[in-house]
C-alpha positions in Angstrom: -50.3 32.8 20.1 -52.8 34.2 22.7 -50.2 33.5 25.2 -47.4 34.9 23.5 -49.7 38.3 22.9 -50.9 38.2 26.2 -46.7 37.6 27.8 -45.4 40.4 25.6 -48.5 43.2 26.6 -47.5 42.8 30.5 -43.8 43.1 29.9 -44.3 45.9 27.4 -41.1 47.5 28.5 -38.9 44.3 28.5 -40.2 43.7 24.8 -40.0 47.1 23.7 -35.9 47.3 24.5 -35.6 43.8 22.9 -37.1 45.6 19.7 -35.3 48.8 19.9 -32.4 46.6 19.7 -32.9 44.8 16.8 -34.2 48.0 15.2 -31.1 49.9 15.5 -29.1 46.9 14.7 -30.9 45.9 11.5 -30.9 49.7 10.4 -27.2 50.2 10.7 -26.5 47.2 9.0 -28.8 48.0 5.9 -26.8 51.6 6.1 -23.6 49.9 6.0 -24.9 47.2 3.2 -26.4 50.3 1.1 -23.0 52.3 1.5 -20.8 48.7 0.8 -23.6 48.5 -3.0 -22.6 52.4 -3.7 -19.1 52.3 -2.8 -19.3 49.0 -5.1 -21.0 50.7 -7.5 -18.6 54.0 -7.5 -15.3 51.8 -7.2 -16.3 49.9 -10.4 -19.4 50.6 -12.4 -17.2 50.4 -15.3 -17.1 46.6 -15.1 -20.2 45.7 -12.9 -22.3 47.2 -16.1 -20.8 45.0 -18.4 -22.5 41.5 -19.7 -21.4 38.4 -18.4 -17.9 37.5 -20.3 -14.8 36.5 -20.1 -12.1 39.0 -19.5 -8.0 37.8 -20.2 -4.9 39.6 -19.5 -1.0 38.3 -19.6 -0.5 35.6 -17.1 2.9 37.3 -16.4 1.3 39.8 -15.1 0.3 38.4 -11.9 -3.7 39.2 -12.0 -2.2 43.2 -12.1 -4.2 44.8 -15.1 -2.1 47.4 -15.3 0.9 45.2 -16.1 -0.7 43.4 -18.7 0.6 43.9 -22.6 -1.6 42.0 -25.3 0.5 41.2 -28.0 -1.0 43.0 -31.0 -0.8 39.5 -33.4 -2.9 37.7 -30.8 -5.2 40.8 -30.2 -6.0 41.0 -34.1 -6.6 36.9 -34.0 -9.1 37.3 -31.1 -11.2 39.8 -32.8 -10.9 38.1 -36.1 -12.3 34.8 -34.5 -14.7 36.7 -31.7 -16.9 39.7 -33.6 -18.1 40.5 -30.3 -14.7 40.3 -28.9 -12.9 43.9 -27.8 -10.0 44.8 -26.2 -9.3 47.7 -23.7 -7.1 49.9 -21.1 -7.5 51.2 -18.3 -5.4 54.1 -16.8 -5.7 57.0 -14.2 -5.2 60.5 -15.1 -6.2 63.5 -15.0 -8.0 66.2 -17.4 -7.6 70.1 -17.4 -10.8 72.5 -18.0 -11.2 75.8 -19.2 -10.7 77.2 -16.0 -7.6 74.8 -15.7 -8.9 72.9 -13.1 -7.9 69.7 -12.9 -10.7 66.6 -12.7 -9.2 63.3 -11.8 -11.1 60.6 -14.4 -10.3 57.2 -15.3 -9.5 56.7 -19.1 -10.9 53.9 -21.0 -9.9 53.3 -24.7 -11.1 50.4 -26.5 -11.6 48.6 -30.1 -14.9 49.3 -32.0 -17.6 47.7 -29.7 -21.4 48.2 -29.0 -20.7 47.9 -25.0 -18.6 51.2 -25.0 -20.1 53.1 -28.7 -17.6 54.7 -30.7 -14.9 57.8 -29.4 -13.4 59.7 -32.4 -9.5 61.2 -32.3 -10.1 64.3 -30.7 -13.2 63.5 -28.7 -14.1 62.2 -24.8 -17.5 61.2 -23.5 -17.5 61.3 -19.7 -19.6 60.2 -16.5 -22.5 62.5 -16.2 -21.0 63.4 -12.6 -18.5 65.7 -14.4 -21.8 67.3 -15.7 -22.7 68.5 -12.5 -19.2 69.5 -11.8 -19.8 72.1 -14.2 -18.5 70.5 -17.9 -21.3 70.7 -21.1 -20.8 69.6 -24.2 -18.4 71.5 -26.2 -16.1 72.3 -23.7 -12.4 72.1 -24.8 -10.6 69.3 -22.2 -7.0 69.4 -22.1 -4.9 67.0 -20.3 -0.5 67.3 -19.8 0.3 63.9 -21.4 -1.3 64.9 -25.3 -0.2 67.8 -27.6 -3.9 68.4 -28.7 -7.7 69.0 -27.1 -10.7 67.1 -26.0 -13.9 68.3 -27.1 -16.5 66.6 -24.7 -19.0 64.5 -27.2 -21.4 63.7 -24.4 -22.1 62.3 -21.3 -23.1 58.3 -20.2 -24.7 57.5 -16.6 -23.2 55.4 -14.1 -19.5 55.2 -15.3 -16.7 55.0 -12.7 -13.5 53.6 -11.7 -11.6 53.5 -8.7 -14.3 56.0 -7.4 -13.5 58.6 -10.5 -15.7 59.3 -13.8 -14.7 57.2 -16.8 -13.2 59.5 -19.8 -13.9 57.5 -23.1 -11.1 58.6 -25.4 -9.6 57.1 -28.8 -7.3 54.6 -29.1 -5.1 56.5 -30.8 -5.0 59.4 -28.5 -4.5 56.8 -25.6 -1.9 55.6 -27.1 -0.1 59.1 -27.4 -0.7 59.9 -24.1 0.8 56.8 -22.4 3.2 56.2 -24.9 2.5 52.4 -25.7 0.7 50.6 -28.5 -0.1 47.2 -26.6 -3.4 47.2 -25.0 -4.1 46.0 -21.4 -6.8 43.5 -21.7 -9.3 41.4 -23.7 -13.0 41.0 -23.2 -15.0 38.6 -25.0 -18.9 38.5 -24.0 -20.7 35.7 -23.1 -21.0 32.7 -21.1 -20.5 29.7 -23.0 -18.0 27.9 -24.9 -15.3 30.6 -24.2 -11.8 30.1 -25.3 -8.6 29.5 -23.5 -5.9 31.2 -24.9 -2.2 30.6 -24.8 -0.2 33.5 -22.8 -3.0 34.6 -21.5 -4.9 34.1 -18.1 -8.9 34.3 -17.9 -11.3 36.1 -15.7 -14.8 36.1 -15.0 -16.2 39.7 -14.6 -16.8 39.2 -11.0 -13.3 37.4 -10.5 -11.5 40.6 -12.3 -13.5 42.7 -9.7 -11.2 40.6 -7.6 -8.0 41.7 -9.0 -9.1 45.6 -8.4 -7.4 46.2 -5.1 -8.9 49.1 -3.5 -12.3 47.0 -5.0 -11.6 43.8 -3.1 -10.1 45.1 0.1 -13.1 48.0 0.5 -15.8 45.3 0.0 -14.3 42.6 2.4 -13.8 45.2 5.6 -17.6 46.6 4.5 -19.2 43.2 4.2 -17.4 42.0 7.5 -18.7 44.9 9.6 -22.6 44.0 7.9 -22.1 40.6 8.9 -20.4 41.2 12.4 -24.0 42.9 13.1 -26.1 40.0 12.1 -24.4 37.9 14.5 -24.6 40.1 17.1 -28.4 40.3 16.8 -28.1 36.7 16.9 -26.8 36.2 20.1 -28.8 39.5 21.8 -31.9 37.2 20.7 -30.5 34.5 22.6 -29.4 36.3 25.3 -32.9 38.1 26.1 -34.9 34.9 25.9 -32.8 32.8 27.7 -32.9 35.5 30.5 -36.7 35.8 30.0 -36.9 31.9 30.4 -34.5 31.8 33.7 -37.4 34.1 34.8 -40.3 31.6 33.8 -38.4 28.1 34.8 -41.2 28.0 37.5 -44.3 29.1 35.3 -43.1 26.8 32.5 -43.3 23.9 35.0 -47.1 24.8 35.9 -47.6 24.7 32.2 -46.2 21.5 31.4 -47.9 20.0 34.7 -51.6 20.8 33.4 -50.5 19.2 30.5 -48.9 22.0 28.0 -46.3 20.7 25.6 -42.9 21.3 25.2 -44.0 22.6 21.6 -46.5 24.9 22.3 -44.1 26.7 24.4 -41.8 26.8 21.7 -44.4 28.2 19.4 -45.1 30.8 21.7 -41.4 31.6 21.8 -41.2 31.6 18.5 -44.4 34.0 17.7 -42.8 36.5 20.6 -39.7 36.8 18.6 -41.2 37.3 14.9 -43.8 39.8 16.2 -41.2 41.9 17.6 -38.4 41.2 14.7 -40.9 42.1 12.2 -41.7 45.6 13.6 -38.2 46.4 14.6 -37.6 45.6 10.5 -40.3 47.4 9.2 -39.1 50.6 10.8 -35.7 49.9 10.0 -36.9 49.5 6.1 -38.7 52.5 5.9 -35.8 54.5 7.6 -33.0 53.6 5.2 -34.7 53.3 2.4 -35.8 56.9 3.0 -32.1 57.4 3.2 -31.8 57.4 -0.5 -33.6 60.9 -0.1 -31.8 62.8 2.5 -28.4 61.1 1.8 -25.6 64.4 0.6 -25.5 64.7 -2.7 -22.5 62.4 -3.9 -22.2 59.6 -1.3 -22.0 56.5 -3.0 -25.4 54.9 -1.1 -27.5 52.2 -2.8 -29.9 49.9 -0.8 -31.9 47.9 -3.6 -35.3 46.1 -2.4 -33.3 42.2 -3.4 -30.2 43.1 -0.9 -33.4 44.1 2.1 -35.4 41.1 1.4 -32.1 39.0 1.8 -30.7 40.8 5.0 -34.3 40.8 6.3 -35.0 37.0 5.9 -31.3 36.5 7.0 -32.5 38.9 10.6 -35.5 36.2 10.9 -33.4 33.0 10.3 -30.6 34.5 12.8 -33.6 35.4 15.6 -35.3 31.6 15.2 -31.7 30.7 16.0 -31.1 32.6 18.3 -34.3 32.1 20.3 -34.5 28.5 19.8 -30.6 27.6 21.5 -32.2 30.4 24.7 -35.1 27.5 24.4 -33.9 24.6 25.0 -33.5 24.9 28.6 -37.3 24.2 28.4 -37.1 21.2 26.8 -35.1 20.3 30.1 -37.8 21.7 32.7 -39.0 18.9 35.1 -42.8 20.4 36.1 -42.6 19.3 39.7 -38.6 20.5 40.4 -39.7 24.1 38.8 -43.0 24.5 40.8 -40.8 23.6 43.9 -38.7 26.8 43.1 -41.6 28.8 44.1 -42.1 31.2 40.9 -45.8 31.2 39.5 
């Protein structure tokens, strides 16, 4: 360790762009990874919130929700045999306010349930992001597709879909409004001993995350970018000690003829590159994780403190990599052949 401390105080400069590096490396990737959790979050809250279950729709309908009809016989068996059970639609639209603006939502109707509460005919709840849009309770909603009024109930936290505020309407108004009586899927909580059901194909809740397009392709194109950036720290690691150990063929030779092992020089490898990964990380923590703070109102950004351990541990493992492959050239150094090369 002494060596190592004493190595990275004469090259200060050398050390300090090797940790400048990493730092703005890991700090764009936690960005990335804390606007790929809210854009998650904001695409579909709705589902992400709900306990562990089992979620079922038509298997003609080709894992497309919105093409699914649950026939009402099997519906009213389902709920007879699961108490816990509910079923539920999904659909875009939009709703007019007094001003006759219009508010793009997402409207969810469902059966009586404790995940959703209870929606009476003439009633919404809504995300509280429409709050700060301007909408109280007791405002009078309208919307094109229904020949009477919402009157806004109250307001639920963290409620999206496909990026828009969830509308919690009755069934019956639904229903009027999109001019069908079938609804689109079933949910049944729970982990265990779940049914299989004839006509019907079954989904875990991360699964029918799957089956959200805009959900599946957004996440894949974010997650690709965070983990593009890992390797490319990876292979910066290994391309800045391998260049260092070019440098110090001739020293390492000295070292190994007064009787310094292979190890040991490892080790001190090693120590150089968590001493500078750790600082590059602990600025890079503090950064985005002040973020939260200063981010505009509205952007979907949510870096929680289990997704930074993981991409921080995952920063180390890629480094040890990284500097250990740049290493093994040392393994290889023959004392008298490097000493010959002249370089003390």
């Amino acid at each position: 360790m002494n060596i190592a401390w004493k190595e990275i105080k004469k090259n200060k400069v050398r050390f300090a762009i090797l940790g400048s590096i990493i730092f703005l490396v890991s700090f764009l990737t936690f960005i990335i990874s804390g606007l790929a959790n809210g854009l998650s979050q904001d695409n579909a809250a709705l589902i992400k919130d709900l306990t562990d279950g089992q979620f079922y729709m038509t298997a003609d309908a080709e894992e497309t929700y919105n093409l699914s009809r649950i026939d009402t016989e099997t519906q009213e068996q389902v709920l007879e045999q699961q108490p816990d059970a509910l079923a539920m639609s999904i659909q875009m639209g939009f709703l007019n306010d007094s001003e006759d603006k219009q508010r793009s939502v997402a409207f969810v109707t469902s059966t009586d349930n404790e995940l959703f509460g209870s929606v009476k005919e003439g009633e919404i709840i809504l995300d509280r992001s429409l709050e700060g849009a301007g909408i109280q309770v007791g405002d009078v909603l309208t919307n094109n597709q229904f020949s009477g009024e919402f009157v806004v109930k109250g307001f639920v936290d963290q409620q999206k879909y496909s990026h828009a505020p969830v509308a919690f309407i009755h069934m019956k108004n639904y229903q009027e409004m999109y001019r069908v009586m079938e609804m689109q899927l079933l949910f049944i909580p729970g982990s265990n001993d779940l049914p299989a059901i004839d006509g019907l194909q079954s989904f875990t809740n991360a699964e029918f995350l799957n089956t959200i397009p805009s959900y599946s392709a957004e996440q894949l194109s974010l997650n690709m970018i965070v983990w593009f950036l890992v390797v490319i720290s990876g292979m910066l690691f290994a391309i800045f000690f391998y260049m260092m150990n070019v440098q110090k063929i001739g020293l390492y030779g000295i070292l190994k003829a007064i009787g310094v092992k292979t190890s040991s020089l490892f080790k001190m490898m090693w120590n150089q590159m968590f001493f500078i990964t750790i600082i590059a990380l602990g600025l890079s923590i503090a950064l985005s994780q002040s973020f939260n703070f200063i981010a505009p109102d509205g952007m979907p950004f949510s870096l929680t403190a289990v997704t930074t351990v993981q991409l921080s541990i995952v920063f180390l493992i890629i480094g040890f990599i990284g500097a250990t492959l740049s290493g093994i050239q040392i393994k290889n150094v023959e004392p008298l052949q490097a000493i010959q090369q002249g370089e003390v």
